[in-house]
N, C-alpha and C positions, 0 to 999 in steps of 0.2 A: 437575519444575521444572528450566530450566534453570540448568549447574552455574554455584555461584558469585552466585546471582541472589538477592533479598533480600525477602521477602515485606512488601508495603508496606502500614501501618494507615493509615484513615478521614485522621489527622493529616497523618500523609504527605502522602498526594494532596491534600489541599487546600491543601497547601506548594506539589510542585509548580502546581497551577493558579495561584496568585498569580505563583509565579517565572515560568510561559513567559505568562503575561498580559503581566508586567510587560517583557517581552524583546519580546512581540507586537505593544505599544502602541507600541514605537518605530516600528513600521511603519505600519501603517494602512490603510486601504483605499486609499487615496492613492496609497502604495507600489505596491498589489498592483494596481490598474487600470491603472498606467502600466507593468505591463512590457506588457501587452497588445501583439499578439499574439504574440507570441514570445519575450520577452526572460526569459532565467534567474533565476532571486531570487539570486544569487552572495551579493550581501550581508549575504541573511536568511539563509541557507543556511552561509554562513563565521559567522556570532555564534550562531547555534541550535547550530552546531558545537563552536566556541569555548567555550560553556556547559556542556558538557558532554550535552545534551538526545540528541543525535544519536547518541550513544556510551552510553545508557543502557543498553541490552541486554546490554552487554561487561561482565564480571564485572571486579570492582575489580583483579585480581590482572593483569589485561590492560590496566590504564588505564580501564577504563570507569566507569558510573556504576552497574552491580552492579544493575540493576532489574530488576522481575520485568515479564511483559506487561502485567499490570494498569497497573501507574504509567507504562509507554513511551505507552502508550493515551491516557492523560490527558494527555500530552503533546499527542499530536497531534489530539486532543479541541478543546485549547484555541487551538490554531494556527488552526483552522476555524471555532472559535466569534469570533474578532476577526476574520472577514473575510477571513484569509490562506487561502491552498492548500498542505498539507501534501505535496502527492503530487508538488512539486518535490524533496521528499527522504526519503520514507515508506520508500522500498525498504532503505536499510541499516539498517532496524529490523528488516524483515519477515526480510529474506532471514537473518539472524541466527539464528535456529531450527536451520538446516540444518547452519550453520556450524561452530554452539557446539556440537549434537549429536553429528555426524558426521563434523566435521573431526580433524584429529590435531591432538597439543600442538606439534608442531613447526609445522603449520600456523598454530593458534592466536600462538604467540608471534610467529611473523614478521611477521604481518599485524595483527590486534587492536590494538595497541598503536597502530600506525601509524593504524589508520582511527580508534579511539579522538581522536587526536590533529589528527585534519584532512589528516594529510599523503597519506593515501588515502583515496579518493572509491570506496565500494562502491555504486553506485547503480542498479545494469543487474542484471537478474533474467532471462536468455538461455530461455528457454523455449518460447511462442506462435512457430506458425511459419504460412505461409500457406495448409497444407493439415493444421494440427493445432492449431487454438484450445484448445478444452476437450476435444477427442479428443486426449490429452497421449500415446498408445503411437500414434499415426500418426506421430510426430516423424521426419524422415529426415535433419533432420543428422547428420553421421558423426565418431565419434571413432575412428581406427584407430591401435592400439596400434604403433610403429616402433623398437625397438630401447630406449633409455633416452627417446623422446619418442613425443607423440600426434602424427596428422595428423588435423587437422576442416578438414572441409566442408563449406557448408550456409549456410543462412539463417534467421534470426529476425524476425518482426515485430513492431509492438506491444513493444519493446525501450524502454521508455522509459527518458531520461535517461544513453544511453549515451553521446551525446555530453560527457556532465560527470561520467563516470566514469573512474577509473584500473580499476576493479575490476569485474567480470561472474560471475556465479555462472551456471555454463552446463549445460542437462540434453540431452545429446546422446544417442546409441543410438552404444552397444558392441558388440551383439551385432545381427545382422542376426534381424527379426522373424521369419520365418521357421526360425528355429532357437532360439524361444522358446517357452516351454508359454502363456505372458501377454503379450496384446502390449504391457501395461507393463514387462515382464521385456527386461532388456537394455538399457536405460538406464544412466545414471552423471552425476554431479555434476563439474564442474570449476572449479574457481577461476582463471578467466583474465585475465593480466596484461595488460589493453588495452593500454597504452602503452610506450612504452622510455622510457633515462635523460633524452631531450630533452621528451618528453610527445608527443611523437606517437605514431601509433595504429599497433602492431605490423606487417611485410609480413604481406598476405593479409585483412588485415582491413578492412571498408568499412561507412562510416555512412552513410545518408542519413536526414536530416530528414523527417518526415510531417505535415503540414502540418492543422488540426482544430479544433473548434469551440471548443474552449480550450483556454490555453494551458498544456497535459502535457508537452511535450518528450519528443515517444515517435517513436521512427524504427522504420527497417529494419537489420538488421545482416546484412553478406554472410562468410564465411566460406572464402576460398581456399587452401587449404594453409597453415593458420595451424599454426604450430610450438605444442606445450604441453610442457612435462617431465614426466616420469611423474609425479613429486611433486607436480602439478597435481592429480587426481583426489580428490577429496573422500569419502572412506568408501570403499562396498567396491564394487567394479567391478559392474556390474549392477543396484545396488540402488536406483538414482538414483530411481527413479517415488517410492519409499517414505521415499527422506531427502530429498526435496524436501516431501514433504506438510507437514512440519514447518513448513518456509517459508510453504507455502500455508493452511496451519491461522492462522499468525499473521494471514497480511497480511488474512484474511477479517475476523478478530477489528479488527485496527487500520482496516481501511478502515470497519468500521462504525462505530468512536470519531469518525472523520472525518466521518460522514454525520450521528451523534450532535452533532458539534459543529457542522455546516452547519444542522440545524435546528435548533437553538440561535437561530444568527444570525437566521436569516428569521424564527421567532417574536419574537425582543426587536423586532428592527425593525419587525418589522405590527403588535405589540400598542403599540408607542409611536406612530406613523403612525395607527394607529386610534383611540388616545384624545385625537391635538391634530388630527386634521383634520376641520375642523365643515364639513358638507352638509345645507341646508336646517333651520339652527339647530339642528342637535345633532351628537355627535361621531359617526362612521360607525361607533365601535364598539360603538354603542347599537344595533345593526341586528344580528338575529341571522345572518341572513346574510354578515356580516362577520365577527361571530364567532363562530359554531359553526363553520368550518374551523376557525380558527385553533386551536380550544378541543379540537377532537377529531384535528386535528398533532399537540397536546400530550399528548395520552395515547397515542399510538399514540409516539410517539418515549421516552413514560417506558417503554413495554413493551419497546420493542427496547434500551434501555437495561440494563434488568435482563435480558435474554438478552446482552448483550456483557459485563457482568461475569461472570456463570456461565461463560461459555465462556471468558474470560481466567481464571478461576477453575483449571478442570479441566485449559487448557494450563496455568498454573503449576506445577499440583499433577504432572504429567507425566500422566495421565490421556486416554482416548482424548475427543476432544474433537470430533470433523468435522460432526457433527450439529449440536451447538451451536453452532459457531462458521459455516457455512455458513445457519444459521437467524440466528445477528446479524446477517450481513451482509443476508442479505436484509429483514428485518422494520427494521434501520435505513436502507437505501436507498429502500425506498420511505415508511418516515415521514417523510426529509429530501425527497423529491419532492415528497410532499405538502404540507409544512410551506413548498415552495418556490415552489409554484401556490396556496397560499392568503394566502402574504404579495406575488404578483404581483396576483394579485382583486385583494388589501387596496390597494396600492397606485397600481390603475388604471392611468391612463398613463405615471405616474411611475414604476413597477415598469421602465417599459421603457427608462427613463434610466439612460446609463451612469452618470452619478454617485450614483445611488444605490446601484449594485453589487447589487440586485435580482439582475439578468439576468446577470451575472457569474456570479454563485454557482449560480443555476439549471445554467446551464450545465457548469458545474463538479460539482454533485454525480448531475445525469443519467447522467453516467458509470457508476456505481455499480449503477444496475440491468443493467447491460450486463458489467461489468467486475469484478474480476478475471475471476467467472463471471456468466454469465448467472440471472438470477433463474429464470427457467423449467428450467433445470438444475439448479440449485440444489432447485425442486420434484420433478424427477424422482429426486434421488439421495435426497429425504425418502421420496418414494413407494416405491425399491424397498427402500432398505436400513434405513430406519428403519420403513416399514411392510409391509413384506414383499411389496408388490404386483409382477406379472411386472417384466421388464425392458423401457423402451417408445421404446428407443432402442438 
């Protein structure tokens, strides 16, 4: 478990889901179709903050809310189940792991408190680059060690929400691959201070927005002789592949809470659309072809349900967790896909109306099979390392 974090009962959680319901209903789907396409939730994102919600993972000693994964999860569970899109602010949950594991107390105290508080935005996850997706040891951004500071250079993509960060957690190469036994060996973690005391974005550093089929706020990030201080590097020089997975363990476990509460939404909404809309004097959910999807979303979303708690489970408990949590993510992405193309059936043409936010949310959790990893990846790391088959990649 992470230190500091407070192992939360049945009562709990169903506390928080009333409190971010009750914080989520001020918005609405309303809300959420009119930032379309591009506009940031600033204002869901400063009260989710404000609340404490956002800072859950930060042990109370830091200002946080002292949560374990389990309860951060049902946070963002329920953000997704009213409609909203958590993944305008998921990352300073996820990226958390890395932090609270591997960071120093000096690091801890300068920062924590501050991002606890709102007054730092850690929302950038510097990793994916454009010749290293989920091949994470091809990375060739460069951290070169200069005296008391680093020099990086390089690029990121798939960087999302760095433009509404002060804060980047960056996995760059220290050691050139070639003078590695792993080409995950020689990595390293940085905590980088995007901005200066004005808030503009440090010399050497450049955003550019990416422009997508909804609205993530995921850019490019360029990297030109960007200054870091030694004091920057997050754990021990090298180990970065290994004190990242932490990060990556979590955000697997929370992105399927999200996909868990995406098909939430499209189920309530096609199983109420199907029992008030009458075709040919009876209601369409008297057809079982209307609902046997909807009926068989629902069990396949209760099963990836109970694979996301086991595997928030085993990361609390500190326990090795990548199987589990890489099998949530995927057994909840593709139940909210389906849960997403059986309440469009249900819906018919109406599914394809913005105002029902049908095709929103579709949109929104397709990602998931593609994203953080690819679900077919995600099959191949079942195949070699959970069931010992060759290597097929």
């Amino acid at each position: 478990m992470i230190a500091g974090a407070q192992p939360v009962g049945r009562d709990d959680l169903d506390l928080i889901r009333i409190e971010v319901q009750r914080l989520a209903d001020r918005y609405g789907c309303d809300y959420w179709r009119g930032l379309e396409p591009d506009r940031y939730p600033e204002e869901f994102v400063a009260d989710l903050t404000a609340h404490g919600w956002l800072g859950a993972l930060i042990p109370e000693e830091y200002g946080g809310g002292g949560l374990d994964l389990t309860g951060a999860s049902v946070v963002l569970e329920e953000v997704s189940a009213s409609g909203g899109n958590p993944a305008a602010c998921h990352a300073q949950m996820y990226v958390m792991g890395t932090l609270l594991r591997h960071g120093s107390e000096e690091q801890k105290r300068r920062y924590l408190p501050r991002i606890a508080s709102g007054e730092l935005r850690l929302q950038a996850f510097g990793v994916t680059e454009p010749a290293a997706g989920s091949d994470t040891g091809s990375i060739r951004t460069r951290a070169v060690r200069d005296g008391d500071t680093w020099q990086v250079n390089g690029q990121k993509i798939w960087t999302s929400r760095a433009l509404h960060s002060d804060l980047m957690l960056l996995l760059a190469r220290t050691t050139p691959s070639s003078e590695c036994e792993r080409h995950t060996d020689g990595l390293s973690v940085f905590l980088v201070e995007m901005r200066d005391a004005a808030g503009d974005l440090v010399p050497g550093l450049t955003i550019n927005p990416i422009p997508t089929m909804m609205n993530h706020s995921t850019t490019e990030v360029f990297f030109d002789e960007v200054v870091l201080p030694a004091d920057a590097l997050v754990g021990t020089e090298g180990m970065g592949f290994r004190h990242v997975l932490d990060g990556m363990n979590a955000e697997r476990i929370l992105i399927a809470a999200e996909c868990i509460g995406d098909g939430r939404f499209f189920l309530e909404r096609a199983s109420a659309y199907a029992s008030e809309r009458v075709v040919f004097g009876r209601p369409i959910g008297a057809n079982q072809g209307v609902q046997f999807p909807l009926a068989r979303a629902y069990a396949d979303l209760q099963a990836a349900d109970l694979m996301r708690y086991r595997a928030a489970e085993l990361f609390d408990a500190g326990q090795p967790c990548a199987a589990e949590a890489n099998m949530a993510k995927l057994l909840a992405s593709e139940a909210s896909w389906s849960a997403g193309n059986a309440a469009l059936d249900t819906h018919g043409g109406f599914g394809f109306a913005v105002e029902y936010d049908i095709e929103r949310k579709l949109r929104e959790t397709r990602l998931y099979k593609v994203a953080p990893i690819s679900n077919n990846l995600v099959l191949t790391f079942l195949g070699e390392k959970v069931l010992g088959m060759p290597r097929s990649y």
